[in-house]
C-alpha positions as CSV (number, residue, x, y, z in Angstrom):
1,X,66.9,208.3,266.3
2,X,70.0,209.7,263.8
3,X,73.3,208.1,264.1
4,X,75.7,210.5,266.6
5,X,78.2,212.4,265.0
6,X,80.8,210.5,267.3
7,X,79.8,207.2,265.8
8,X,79.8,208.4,262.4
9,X,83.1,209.9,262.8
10,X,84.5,206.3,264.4
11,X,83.0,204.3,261.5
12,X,84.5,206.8,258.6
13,X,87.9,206.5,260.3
14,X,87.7,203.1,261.1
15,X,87.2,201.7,257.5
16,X,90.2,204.0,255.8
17,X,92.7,201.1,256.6
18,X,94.9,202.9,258.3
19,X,98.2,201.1,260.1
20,X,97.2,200.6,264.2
21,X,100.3,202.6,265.2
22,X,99.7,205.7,262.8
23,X,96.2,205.6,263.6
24,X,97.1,205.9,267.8
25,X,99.5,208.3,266.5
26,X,96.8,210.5,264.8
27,X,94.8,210.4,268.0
28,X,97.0,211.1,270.2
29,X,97.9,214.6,267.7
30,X,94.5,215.2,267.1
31,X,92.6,214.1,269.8
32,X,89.4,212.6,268.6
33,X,88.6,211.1,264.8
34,X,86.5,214.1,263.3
35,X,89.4,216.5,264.4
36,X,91.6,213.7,262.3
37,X,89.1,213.6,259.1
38,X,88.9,217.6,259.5
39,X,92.7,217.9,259.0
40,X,94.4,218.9,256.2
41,X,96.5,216.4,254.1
42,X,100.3,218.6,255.0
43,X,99.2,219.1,258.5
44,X,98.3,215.0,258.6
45,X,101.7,214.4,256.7
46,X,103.3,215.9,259.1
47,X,101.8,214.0,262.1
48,X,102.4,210.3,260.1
49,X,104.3,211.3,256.5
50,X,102.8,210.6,253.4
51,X,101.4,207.8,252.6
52,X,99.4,207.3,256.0
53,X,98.2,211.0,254.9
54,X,96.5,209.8,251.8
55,X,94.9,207.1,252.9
56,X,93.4,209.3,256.0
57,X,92.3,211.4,253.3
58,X,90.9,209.1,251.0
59,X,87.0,209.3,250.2
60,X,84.7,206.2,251.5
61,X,81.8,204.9,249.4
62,X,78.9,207.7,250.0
63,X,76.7,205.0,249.9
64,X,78.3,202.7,252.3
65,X,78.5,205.7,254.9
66,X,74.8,206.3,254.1
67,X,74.1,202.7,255.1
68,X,75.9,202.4,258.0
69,X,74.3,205.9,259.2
70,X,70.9,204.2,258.3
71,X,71.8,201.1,260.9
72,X,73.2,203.2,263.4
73,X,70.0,205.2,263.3
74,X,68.3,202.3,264.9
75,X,69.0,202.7,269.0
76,X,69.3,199.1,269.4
77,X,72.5,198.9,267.3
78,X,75.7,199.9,268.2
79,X,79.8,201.2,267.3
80,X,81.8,200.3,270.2
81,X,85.0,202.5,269.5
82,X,88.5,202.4,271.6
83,X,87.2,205.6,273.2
84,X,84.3,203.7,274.5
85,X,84.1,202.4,278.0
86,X,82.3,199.2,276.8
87,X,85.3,198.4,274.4
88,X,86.8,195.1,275.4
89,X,90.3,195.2,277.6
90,X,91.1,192.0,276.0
91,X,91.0,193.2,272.3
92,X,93.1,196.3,273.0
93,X,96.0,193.8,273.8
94,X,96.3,192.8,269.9
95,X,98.7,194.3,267.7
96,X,95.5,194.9,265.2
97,X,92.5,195.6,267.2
98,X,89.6,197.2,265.6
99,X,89.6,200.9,266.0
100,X,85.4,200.2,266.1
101,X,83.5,197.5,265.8
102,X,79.4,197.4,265.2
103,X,76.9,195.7,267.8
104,X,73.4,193.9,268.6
105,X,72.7,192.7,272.0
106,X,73.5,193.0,275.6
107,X,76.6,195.5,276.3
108,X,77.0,194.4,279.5
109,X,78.4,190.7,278.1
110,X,81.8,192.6,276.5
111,X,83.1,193.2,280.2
112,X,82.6,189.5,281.5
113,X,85.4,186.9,281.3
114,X,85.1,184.8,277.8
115,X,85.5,181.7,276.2
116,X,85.8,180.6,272.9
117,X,84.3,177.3,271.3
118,X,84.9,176.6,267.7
119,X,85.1,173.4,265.2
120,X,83.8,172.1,262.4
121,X,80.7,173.3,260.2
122,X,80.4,169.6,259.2
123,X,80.0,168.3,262.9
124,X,79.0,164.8,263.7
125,X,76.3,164.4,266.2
126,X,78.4,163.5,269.3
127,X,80.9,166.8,268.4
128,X,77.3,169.2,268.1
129,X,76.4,167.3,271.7
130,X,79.8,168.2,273.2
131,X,80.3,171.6,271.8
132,X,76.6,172.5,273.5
133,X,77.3,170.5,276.6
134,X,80.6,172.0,277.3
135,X,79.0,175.5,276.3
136,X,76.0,175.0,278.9
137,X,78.5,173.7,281.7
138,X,81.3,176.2,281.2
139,X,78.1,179.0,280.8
140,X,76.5,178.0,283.8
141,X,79.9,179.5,285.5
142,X,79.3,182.7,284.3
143,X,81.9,182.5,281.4
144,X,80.3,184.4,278.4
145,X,81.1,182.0,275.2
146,X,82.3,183.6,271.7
147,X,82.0,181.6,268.5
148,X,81.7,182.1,264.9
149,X,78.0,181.5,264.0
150,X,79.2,179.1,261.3
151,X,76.8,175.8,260.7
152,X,77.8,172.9,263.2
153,X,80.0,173.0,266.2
154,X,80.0,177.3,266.3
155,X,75.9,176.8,266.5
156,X,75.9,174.0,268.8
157,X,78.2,176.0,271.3
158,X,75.6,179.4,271.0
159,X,72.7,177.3,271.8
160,X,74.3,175.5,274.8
161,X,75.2,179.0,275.7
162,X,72.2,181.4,275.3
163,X,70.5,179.8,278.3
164,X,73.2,180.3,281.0
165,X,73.9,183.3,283.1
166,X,77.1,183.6,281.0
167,X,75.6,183.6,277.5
168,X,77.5,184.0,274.0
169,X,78.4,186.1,271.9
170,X,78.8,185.7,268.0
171,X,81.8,187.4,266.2
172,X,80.6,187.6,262.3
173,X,82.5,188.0,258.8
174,X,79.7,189.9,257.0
175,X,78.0,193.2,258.1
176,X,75.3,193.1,260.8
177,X,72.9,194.1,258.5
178,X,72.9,190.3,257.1
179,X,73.2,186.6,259.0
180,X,75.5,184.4,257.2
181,X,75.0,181.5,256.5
182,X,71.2,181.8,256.1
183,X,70.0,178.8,257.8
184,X,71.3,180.2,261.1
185,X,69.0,183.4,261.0
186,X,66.8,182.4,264.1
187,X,69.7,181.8,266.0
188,X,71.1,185.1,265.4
189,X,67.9,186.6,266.2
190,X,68.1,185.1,269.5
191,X,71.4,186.1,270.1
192,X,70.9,189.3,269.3
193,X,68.5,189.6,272.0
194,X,69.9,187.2,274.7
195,X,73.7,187.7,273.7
196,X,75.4,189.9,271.1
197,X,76.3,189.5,267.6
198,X,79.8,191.7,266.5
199,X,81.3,192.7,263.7
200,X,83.9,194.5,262.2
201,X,82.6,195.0,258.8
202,X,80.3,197.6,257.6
203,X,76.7,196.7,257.1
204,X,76.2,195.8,253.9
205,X,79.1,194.1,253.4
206,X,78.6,190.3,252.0
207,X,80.2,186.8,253.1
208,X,83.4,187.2,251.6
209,X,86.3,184.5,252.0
210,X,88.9,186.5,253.3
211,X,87.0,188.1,255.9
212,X,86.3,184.8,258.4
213,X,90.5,184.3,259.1
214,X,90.5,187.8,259.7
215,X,87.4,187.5,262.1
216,X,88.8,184.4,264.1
217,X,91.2,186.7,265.7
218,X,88.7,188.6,267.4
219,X,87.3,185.3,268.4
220,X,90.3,184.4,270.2
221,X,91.2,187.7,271.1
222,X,88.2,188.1,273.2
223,X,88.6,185.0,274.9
224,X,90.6,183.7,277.5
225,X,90.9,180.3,276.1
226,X,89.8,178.5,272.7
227,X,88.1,175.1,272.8
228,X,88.5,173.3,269.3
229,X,85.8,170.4,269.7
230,X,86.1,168.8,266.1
231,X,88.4,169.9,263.4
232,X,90.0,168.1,260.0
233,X,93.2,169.2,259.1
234,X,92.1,172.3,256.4
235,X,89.9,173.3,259.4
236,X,89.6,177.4,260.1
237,X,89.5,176.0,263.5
238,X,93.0,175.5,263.5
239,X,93.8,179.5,262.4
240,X,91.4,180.5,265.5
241,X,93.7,178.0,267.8
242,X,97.3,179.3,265.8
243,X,95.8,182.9,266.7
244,X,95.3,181.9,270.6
245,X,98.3,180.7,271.1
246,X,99.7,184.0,269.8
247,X,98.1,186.0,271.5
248,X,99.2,184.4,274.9
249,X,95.6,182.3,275.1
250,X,95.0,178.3,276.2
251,X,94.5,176.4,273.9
252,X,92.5,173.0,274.5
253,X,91.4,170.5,272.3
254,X,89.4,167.4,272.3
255,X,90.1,164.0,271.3
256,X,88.5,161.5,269.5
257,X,88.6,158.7,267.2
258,X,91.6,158.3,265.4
259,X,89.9,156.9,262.2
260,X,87.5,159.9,262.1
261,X,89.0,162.9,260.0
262,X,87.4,165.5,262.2
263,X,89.7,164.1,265.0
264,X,93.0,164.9,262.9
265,X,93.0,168.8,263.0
266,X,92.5,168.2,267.3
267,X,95.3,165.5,267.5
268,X,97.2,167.9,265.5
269,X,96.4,170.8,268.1
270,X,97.4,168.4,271.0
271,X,100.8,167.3,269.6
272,X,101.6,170.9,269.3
273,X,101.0,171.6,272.8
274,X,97.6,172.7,273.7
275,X,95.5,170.6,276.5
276,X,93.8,167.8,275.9
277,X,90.3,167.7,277.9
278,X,87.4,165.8,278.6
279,X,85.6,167.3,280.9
280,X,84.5,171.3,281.6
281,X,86.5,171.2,285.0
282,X,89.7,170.5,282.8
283,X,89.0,174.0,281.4
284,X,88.0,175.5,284.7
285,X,91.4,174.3,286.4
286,X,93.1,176.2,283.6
287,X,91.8,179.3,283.7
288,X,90.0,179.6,286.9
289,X,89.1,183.2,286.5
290,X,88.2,185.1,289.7
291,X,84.5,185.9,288.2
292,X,83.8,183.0,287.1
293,X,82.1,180.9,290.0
294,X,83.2,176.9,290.1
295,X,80.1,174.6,290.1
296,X,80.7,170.9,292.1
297,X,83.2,169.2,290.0
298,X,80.6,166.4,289.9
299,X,78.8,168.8,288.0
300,X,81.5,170.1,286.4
301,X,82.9,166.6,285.1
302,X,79.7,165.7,283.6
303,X,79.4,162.6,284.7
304,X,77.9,160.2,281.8
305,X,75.6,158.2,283.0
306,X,73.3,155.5,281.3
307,X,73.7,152.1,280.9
308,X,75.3,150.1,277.9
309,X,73.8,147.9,276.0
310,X,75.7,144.8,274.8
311,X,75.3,146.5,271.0
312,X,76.7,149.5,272.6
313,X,79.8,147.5,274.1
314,X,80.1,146.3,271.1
315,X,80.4,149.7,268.8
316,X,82.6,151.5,271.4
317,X,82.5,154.7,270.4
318,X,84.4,155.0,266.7
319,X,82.4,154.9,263.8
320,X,80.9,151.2,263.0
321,X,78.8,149.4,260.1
322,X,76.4,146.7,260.5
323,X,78.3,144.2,259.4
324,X,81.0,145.1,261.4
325,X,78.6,144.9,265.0
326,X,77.2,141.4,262.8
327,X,81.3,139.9,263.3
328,X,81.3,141.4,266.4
329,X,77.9,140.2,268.4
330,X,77.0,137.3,266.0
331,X,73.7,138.4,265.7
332,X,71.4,138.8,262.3
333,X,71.7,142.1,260.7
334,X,68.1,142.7,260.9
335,X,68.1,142.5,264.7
336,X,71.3,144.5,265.2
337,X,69.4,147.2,262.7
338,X,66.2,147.5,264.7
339,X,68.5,148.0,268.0
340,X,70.2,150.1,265.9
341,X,66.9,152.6,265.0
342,X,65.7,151.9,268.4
343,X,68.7,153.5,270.4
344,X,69.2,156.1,267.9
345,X,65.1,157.2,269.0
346,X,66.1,156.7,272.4
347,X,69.3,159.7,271.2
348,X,72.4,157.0,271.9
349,X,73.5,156.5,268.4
350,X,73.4,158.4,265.2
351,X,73.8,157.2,261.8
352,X,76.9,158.5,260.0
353,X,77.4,159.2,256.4
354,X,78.4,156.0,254.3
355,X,76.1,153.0,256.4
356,X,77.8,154.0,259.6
357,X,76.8,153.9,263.5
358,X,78.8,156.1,266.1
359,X,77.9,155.8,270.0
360,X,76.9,159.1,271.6
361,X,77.5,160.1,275.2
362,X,74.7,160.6,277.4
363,X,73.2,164.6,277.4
364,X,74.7,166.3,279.8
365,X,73.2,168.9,281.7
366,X,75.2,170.8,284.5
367,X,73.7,171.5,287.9
């Protein structure tokens, strides 16, 4: 089915780089985008002056145009413009909203009440468990959750997600043409049919560094609150949380050990003001949204469950070597290593680069 003129239109006008105001501006003069690509460059100068005039006027790549009208002719994708009813309320609040953004997935998930979790690409095991555990509980109350689709805690938190009646949505620095990075191709396949995957980029266009800062700000703009689960201190976690807090969005972080260096960029939030949790109800007392329905806060609280073994008492929960739990218990190395491989089959420990051990909570699941 060939791309609508409308769309085409959106997506030529949408890539010129124009300022947000002079772009309103030209709208308001000229009442749709074609009629503003149609206009002459004195009758735009008049409208904005000069220089917004030349760069309304300025050619795209024929090719890229060709390629974007080539994705659009597929019916399952979309261009969401500000003219569309499906266009997010939230995003219209920023200063720089996308004039259009492209879409794969359910439409219906842009209108629901959002929340962001984000954090590391380099996760540990018991960050990945929490960022999908608080996904699945805060889910399960019909909050759609928005993330980055990096590697670690971004994936964890669309998996724990896609299951729930709230399910996720991706926000992507590349065109939606492409999955970046690779490795996370069958998750975007699923959420491009149980969620939505959005972009403001053109398809085609490749991974390129600048354009995941740029991106976080849709990922916070869409959202009524951020989560950061695990983040060090160079972390682009922490310019998705700057960007909340700007935008008038919570902000919640969540601790951890204070030898581990993917605690520091979360400490770092929490000094600064935003709200230290532990469970999904801490989040849900926040920003109690009127459509989203509060489970039991038994549920809610994810209660944890299991019970500890002596070598479990004795790691606590920050990273620990063998010979460290050998001071600790008194027992031989070899029998504090086969607990060791036995409870991390049994999912309560994981090793950790470097010979160490780290304690995990007990899965949560909420009911």
């Amino acid at each position: 089915m060939p791309a609508d003129p409308r769309s085409l239109a959106w997506a030529t006008l949408a890539h010129k780089a124009l300022p947000q105001r002079a772009l309103v501006a030209l709208l308001r003069t000229f009442g749709d985008p074609q009629a503003v690509l149609d206009a002459s460059r004195a009758t735009l100068a008049r409208a904005v002056g000069d220089a917004v005039a030349d760069l309304a006027r300025a050619r795209i790549d024929a090719e890229a145009l060709a390629r974007t009208s080539r994705w659009l002719d597929d019916a399952a994708h979309h261009l969401i413009a500000w003219d569309d009813p499906a266009y997010p309320r939230p995003l219209l609040e920023l200063s720089d909203a996308p004039p259009a953004f492209f879409f794969m997935g359910r439409r219906e998930l842009l209108a629901r009440p959002a929340f962001a979790i984000v954090g590391s690409r380099h996760g540990t095991p018991q960050g990945t468990a929490n960022a999908r555990d608080f996904a699945q509980a805060l889910g399960a109350t019909g909050l759609t959750i928005i993330s980055g689709l990096a590697l670690g805690i971004d994936a964890a938190a669309h998996e724990g997600a896609l299951a729930t009646q709230g399910s996720t949505l991706a926000v992507v620095g590349t065109g939606l043409d492409r999955v970046y990075p690779a490795r996370n191709g069958e998750l975007a396949a699923r959420i491009a049919r149980d969620g939505g995957l959005l972009s403001e980029y053109l398809p085609g266009t490749p991974a390129r560094k600048e354009n995941f800062p740029r991106r976080n700000r849709l990922i916070s703009g869409l959202a009524r609150g951020v989560l950061v689960v695990e983040a060090t201190l160079s972390s682009g976690s922490l310019i998705t949380a700057r960007l909340a807090a700007e935008q008038g969005r919570d902000v919640f972080a969540i601790p951890g050990s204070i030898h581990s260096p993917f605690s520091k960029g979360c400490h770092r939030l929490i000094r600064d003001g935003a709200k230290l949790v532990e469970t999904a109800q801490d989040i849900l007392d926040e920003i109690t949204p009127a459509a989203v329905s509060q489970p039991s806060r038994k549920a809610a609280s994810q209660s944890s469950g299991g019970e500890a073994t002596p070598l479990l008492q004795a790691m606590g929960y920050d990273p620990v070597t063998v010979d460290q739990l050998v001071e600790r218990t008194g027992a031989a190395p070899e029998s504090i290593t086969a607990e060791l491989v036995t409870l991390e089959l049994a999912g309560r420990v994981a090793p950790l680069p470097g010979g160490y051990w780290q304690t995990l909570a007990p899965h949560r699941t909420p009911r």
